[in-house]
Biotite code that builds the C-alpha atoms (Angstrom):
import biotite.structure as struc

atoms = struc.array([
    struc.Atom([-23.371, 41.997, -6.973], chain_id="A", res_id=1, res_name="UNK", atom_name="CA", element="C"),
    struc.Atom([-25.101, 40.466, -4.309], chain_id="A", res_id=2, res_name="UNK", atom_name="CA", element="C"),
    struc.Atom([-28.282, 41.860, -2.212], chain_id="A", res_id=3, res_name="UNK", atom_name="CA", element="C"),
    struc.Atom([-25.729, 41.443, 0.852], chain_id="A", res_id=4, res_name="UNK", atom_name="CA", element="C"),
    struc.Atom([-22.730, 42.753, -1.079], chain_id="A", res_id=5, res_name="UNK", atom_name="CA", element="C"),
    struc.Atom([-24.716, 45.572, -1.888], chain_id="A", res_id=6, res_name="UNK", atom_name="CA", element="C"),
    struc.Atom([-26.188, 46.676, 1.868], chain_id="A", res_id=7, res_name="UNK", atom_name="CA", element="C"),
    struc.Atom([-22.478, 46.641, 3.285], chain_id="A", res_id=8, res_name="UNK", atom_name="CA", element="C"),
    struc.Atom([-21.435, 49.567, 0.017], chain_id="A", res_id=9, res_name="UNK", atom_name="CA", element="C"),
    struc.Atom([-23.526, 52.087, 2.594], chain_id="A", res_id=10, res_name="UNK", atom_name="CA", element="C"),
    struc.Atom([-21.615, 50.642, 5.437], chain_id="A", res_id=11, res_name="UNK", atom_name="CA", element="C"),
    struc.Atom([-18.178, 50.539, 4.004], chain_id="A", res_id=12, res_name="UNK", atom_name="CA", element="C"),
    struc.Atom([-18.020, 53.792, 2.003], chain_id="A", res_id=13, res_name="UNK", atom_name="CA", element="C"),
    struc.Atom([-17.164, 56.600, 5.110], chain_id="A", res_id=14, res_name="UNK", atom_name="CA", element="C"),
    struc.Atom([-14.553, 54.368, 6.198], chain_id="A", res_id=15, res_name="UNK", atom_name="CA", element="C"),
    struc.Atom([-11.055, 56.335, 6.146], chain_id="A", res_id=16, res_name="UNK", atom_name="CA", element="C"),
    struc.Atom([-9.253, 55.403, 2.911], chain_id="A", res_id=17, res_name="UNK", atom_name="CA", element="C"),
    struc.Atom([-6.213, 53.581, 4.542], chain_id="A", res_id=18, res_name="UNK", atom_name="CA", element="C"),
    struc.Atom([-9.317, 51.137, 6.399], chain_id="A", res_id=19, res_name="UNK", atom_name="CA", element="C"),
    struc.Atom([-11.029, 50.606, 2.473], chain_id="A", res_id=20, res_name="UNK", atom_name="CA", element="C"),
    struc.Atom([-7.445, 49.732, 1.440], chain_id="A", res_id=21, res_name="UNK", atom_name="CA", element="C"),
    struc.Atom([-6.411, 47.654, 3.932], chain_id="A", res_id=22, res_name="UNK", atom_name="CA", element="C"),
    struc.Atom([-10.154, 46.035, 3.302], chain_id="A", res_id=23, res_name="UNK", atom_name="CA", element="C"),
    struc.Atom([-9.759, 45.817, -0.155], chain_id="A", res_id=24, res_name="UNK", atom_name="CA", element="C"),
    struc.Atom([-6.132, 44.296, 0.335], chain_id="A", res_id=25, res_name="UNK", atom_name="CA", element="C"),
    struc.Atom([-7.770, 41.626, 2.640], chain_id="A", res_id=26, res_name="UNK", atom_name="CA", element="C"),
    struc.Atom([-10.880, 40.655, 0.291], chain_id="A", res_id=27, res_name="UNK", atom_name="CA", element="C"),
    struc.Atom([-8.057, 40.614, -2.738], chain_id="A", res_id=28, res_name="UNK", atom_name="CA", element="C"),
    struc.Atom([-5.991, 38.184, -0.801], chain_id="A", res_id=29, res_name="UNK", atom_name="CA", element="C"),
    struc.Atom([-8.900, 36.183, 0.496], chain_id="A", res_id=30, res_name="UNK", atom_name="CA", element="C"),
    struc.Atom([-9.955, 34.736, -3.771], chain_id="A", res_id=31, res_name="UNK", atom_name="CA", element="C"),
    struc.Atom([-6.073, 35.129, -5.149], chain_id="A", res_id=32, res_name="UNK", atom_name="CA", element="C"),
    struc.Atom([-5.938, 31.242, -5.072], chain_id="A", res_id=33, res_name="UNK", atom_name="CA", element="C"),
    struc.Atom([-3.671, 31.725, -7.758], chain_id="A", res_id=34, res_name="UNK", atom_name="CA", element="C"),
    struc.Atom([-0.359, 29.467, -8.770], chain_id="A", res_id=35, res_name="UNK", atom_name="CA", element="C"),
    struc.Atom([2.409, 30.151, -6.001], chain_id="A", res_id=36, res_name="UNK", atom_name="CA", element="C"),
    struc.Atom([4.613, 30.566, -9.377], chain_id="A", res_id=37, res_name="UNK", atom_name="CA", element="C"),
    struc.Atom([3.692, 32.059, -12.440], chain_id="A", res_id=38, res_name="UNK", atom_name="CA", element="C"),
    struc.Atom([2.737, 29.958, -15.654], chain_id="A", res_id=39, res_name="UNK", atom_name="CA", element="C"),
    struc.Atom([5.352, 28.951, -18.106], chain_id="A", res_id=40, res_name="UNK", atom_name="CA", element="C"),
    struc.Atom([6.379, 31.395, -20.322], chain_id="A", res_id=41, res_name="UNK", atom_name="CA", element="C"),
    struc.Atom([4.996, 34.253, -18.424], chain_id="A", res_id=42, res_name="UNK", atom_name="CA", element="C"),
    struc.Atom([7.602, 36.340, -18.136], chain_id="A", res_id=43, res_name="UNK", atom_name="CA", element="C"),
    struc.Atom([8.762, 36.363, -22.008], chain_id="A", res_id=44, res_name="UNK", atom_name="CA", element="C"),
    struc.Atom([5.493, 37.242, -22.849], chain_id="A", res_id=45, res_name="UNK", atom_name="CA", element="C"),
    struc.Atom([5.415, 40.404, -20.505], chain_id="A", res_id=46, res_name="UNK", atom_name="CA", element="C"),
    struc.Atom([8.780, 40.925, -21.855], chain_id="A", res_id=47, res_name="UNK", atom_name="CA", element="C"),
    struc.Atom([6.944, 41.631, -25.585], chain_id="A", res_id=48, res_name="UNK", atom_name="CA", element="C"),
    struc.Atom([4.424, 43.435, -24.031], chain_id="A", res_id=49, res_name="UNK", atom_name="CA", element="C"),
    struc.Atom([6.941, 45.642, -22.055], chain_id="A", res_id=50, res_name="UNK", atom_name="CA", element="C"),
    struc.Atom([8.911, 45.994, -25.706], chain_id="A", res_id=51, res_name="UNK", atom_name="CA", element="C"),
    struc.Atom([5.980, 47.026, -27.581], chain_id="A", res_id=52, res_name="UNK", atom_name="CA", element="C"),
    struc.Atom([4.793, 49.458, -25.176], chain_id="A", res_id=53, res_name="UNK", atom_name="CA", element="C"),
    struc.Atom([8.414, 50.904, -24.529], chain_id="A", res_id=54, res_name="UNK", atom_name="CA", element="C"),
    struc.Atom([8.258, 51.483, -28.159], chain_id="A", res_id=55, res_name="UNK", atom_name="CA", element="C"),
    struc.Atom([5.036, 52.724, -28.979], chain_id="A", res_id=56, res_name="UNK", atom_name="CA", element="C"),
    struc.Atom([5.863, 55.624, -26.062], chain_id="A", res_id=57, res_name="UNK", atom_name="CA", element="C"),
    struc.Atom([9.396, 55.811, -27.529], chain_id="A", res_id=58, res_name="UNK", atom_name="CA", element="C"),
    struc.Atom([7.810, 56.147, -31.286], chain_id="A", res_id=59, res_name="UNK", atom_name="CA", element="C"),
    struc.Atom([4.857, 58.606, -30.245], chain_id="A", res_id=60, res_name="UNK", atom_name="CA", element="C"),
    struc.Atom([2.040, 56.776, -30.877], chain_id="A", res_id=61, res_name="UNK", atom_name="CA", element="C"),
    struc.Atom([1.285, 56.243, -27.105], chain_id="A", res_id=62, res_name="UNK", atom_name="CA", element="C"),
    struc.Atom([1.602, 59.454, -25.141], chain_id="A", res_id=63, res_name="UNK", atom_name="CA", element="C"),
    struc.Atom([1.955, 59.113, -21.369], chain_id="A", res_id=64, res_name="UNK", atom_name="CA", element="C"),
    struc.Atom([0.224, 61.475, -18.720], chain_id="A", res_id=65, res_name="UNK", atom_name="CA", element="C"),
    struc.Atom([2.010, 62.881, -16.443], chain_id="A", res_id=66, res_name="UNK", atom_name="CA", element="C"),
    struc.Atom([1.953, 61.727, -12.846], chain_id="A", res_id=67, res_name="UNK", atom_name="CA", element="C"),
    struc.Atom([0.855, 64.904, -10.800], chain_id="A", res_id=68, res_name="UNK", atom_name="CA", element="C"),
    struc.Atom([-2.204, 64.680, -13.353], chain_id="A", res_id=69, res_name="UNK", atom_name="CA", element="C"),
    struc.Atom([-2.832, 61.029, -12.809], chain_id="A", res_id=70, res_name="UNK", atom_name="CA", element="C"),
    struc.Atom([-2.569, 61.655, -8.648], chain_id="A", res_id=71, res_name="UNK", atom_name="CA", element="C"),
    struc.Atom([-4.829, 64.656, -8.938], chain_id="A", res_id=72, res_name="UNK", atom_name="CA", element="C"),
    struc.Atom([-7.467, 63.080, -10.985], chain_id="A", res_id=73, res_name="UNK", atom_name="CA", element="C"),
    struc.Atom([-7.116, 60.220, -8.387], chain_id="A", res_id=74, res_name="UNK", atom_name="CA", element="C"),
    struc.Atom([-7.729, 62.451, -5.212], chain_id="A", res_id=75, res_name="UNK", atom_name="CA", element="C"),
    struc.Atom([-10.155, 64.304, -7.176], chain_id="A", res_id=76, res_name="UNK", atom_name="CA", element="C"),
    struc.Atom([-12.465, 61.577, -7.255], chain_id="A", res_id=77, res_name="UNK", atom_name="CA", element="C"),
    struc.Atom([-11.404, 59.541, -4.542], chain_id="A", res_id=78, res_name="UNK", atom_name="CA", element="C"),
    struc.Atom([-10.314, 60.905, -1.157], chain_id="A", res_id=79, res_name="UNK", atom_name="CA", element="C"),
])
């Protein structure tokens, strides 16, 4: 991170969470120079990826956590 990068963390931090997000949002948008389409081949390969994880929950060797845990943890440490 950059000096200047660094002095606006101080600034940006009290800022009410829907301001960071619609900040973050911006700054995401502003270096997603990205393809308009995705790359050939991209979705069949998220299709195996969506397979194998449907089947390692479905099998047991991935176990999910549940979403009030997951939201909790998240406004634990965040808002």
């Amino acid at each position: 991170m950059t000096a200047v990068a660094a002095k606006l963390l101080p600034l940006l931090e009290p800022l009410e969470v829907s301001d960071r997000a619609e900040l973050a949002a911006w700054l995401i948008h502003s270096i997603d120079d990205g393809p308009e389409e995705p790359a050939e081949g991209y979705e069949e390969a998220w299709d195996k990826v969506i397979e194998r994880r449907s089947e390692e929950i479905r099998s047991g060797v991935a176990v999910g956590i549940p979403a009030e845990e997951v939201f909790a943890e998240i406004r634990r440490k965040y808002l």
